[in-house]
N, C-alpha and C positions, 0 to 999 in steps of 0.2 A: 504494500500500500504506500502509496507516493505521499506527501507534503500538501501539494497539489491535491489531493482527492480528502483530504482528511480538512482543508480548507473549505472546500464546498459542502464535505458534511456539516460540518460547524455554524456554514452559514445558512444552510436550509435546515439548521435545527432550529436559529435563532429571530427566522422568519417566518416558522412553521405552513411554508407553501412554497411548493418548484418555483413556481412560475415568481413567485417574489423574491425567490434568490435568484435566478436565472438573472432578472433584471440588475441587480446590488452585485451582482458575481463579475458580469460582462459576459456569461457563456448562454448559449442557447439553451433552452431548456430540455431538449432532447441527447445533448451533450451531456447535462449536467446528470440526467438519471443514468443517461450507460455508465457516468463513471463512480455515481453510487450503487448501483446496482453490481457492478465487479468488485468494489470495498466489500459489499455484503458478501458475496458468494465467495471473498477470498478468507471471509471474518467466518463463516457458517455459519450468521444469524440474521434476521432482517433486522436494520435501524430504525425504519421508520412503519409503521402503517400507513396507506394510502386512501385518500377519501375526499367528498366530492367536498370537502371544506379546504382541503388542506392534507398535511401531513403531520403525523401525532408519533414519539419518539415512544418503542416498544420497552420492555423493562428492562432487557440488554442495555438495547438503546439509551437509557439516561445514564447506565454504568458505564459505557461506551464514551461518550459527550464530553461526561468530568473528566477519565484518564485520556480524552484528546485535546481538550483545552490547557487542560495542563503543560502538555505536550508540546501544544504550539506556540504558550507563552516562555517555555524553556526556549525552542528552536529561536523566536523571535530574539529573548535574550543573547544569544549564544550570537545570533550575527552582528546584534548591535558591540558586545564585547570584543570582538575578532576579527570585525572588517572596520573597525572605528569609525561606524555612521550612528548619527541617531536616527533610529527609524521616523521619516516623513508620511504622515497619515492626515486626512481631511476627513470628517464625517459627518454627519446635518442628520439630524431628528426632525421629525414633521407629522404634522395632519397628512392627511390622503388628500395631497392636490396635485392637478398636472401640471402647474405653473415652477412646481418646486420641484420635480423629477424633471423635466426639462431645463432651469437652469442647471440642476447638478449634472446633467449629459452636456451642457458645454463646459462648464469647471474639468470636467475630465478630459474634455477635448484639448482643452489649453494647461493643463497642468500633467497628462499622464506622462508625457517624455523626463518629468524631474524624478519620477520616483516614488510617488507617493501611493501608498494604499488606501482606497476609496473605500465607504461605506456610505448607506442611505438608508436608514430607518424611517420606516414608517409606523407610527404609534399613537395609540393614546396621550391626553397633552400632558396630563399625570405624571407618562411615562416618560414622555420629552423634558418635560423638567427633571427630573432624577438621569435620564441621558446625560443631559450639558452638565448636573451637577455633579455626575461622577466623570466626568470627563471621557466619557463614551464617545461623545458628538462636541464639537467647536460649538455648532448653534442650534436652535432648536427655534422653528416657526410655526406659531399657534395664532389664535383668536381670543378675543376678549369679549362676551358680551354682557347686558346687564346682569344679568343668570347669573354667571358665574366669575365676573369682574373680581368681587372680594376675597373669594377663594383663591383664586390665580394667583390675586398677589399677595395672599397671605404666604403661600407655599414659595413665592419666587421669593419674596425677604429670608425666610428661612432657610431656605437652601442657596443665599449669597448671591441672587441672580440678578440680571436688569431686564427689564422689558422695552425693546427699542419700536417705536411705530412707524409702521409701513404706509397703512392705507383706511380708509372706512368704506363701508359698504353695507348692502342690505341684503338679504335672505336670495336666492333664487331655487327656483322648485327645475328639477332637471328629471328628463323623461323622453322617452323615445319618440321619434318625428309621426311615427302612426297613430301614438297615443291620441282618445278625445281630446286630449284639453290643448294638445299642441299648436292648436293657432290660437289660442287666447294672449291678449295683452299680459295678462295678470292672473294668478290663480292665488284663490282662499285657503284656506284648512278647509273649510267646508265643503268646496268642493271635490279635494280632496278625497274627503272621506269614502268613496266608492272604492276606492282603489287599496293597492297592496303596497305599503311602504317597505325600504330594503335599506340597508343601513350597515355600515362596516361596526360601527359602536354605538350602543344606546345610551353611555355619559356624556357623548358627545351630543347629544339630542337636548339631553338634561339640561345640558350646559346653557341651550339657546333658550329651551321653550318652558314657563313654570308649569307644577305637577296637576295644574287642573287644566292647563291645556292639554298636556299628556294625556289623560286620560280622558277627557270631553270625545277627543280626533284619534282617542289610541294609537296614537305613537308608540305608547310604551308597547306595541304587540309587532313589532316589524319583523322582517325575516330578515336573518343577521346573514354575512357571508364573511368571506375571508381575502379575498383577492377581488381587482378591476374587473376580470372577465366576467367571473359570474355576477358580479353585478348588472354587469351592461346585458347581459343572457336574459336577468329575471327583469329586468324593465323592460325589455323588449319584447320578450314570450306572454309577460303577467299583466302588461301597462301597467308594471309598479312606477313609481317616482322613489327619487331622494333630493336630500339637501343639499345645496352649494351653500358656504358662505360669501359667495358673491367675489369673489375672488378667483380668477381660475385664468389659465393659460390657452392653448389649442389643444383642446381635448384630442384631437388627434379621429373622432371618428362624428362626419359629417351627420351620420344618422340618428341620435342625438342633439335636443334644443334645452336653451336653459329660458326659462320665463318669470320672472320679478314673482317671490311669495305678496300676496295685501297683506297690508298693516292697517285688522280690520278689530283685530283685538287687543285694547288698552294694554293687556296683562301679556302678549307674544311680542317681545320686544323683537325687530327683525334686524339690528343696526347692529354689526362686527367693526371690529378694530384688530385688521392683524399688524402682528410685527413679528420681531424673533427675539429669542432671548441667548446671555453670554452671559460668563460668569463676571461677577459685579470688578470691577477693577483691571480686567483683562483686556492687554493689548489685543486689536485684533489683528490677525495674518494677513496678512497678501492675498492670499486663496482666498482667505472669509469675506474678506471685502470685494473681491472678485463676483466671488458669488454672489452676495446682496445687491451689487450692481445690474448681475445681471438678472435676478428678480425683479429688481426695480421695472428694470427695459422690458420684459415681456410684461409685466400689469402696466405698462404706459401701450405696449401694440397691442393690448386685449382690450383698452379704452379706457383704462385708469389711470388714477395719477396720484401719486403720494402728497 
């Protein structure tokens, strides 16, 4: 078993889905299974179970994971020791937006020939905060909204963070171009309500909407997924919807529209504030600034403006 192959196990352990490390890896996702798939049959055990969610780490599997990370943070030391570099790494925690996978695919463009090892987390904002405050991630890009403004920054003070601001915006409802409601100007909750909402995380729902709108429009009942594709699968097949915080890049797939949520309910604030956060007092990089740059330029060609 290679370096190389115990690298891609680690990270579609730590992604819990091919197709999300595929992407964070740089390798094809048909690649990356032949070359777990020979770890395994060279190990005699499977690492992973396979499922329409995702992939789930077998009980080998989590014994397997510890004595290879271990493993890889020795090897990492041992080069940093004996070839006298410090390892150069860049990595960004985030919400699920295409605007933030898309600048980190130019960060990589213009930064891979130096050497640096990329990572791109996608998480919970929770989990993005604890990212940057263990220094897993340089930065970490979320949303603010009424909902959950206090909280956000209770936990950024405490874990030594800053919150830097990007942009504002309002709510948009995104849904497949066949969907009924796809040529409306504007869509309600109410209208809503016929339909099947779909949703990577339900605190992130929390976060926007309070608990009696949650339950008035059953939000709290969505079908949860794990990955982009199947998302865009059950909007398409289900005329479900989800959320935009109004914020987004070139989704990259025509057959899909995003249409302004109404702000019809007093109590459903629709108005976000993203930015990114870094740890309180910390120079930022070359790279980091690169990047936020280039965040910036695609929300100014989407029609935004900081």
């Amino acid at each position: 078993m290679t370096l190389q192959q115990i690298r891609y196990i680690l990270g579609v352990a730590e992604n819990a889905s091919l197709n999300k490390a595929s992407e964070k890896l740089f390798i094809s996702q048909p690649a990356l299974s032949a070359s777990i798939h020979d770890a395994e049959g060279e190990l005699g055990f499977p690492i992973f179970t396979r499922n329409t969610r995702g992939v789930k780490l077998t009980e080998k599997g989590e014994d397997f994971i510890k004595d290879a990370r271990s493993l890889y943070r020795n090897y990492e030391a041992l080069l940093e020791k004996y070839c006298g570099k410090v390892k150069k790494t860049f990595s960004v925690a985030t919400l699920y937006y295409a605007f933030a996978r898309k600048a980190f695919v130019e960060v990589v463009k213009k930064f891979s020939a130096e050497g640096y090892d990329f990572a791109f987390r996608e998480m919970k904002a929770e989990d993005i905060i604890e990212d940057v405050h263990n220094q897993k991630s340089q930065l970490g890009l979320l949303y603010m909204s009424e909902a959950n403004r206090t909280q956000i920054l209770k936990l950024l003070e405490v874990r030594q963070l800053v919150f830097h601001h990007l942009t504002e915006c309002n709510a948009f409802v995104y849904l497949h171009k066949n969907h009924p409601l796809s040529q409306k100007e504007s869509i309600s909750l109410d209208e809503l309500s016929a339909y099947q909402f779909v949703t990577f995380d339900t605190d992130d729902v929390k976060s926007f909407f309070s608990e009696e709108v949650l339950n008035r429009h059953e939000l709290n009942k969505p079908i949860m997924v794990a990955d982009r594709a199947t998302e865009l699968n059950l909007l398409k097949n289900l005329n479900g919807y989800t959320f935009l915080s109004g914020v987004f890049g070139e989704e990259g797939d025509g057959d899909f529209v995003t249409i302004p949520l109404k702000n019809l309910d007093e109590k459903a604030n629709c108005s976000f504030e993203l930015g990114y956060i870094t740890k309180k007092d910390a120079r930022m990089s070359n790279i980091s600034l690169t990047y936020i740059d280039d965040v910036r330029r695609i929300l100014h060609i989407a029609g935004f403006s900081c």
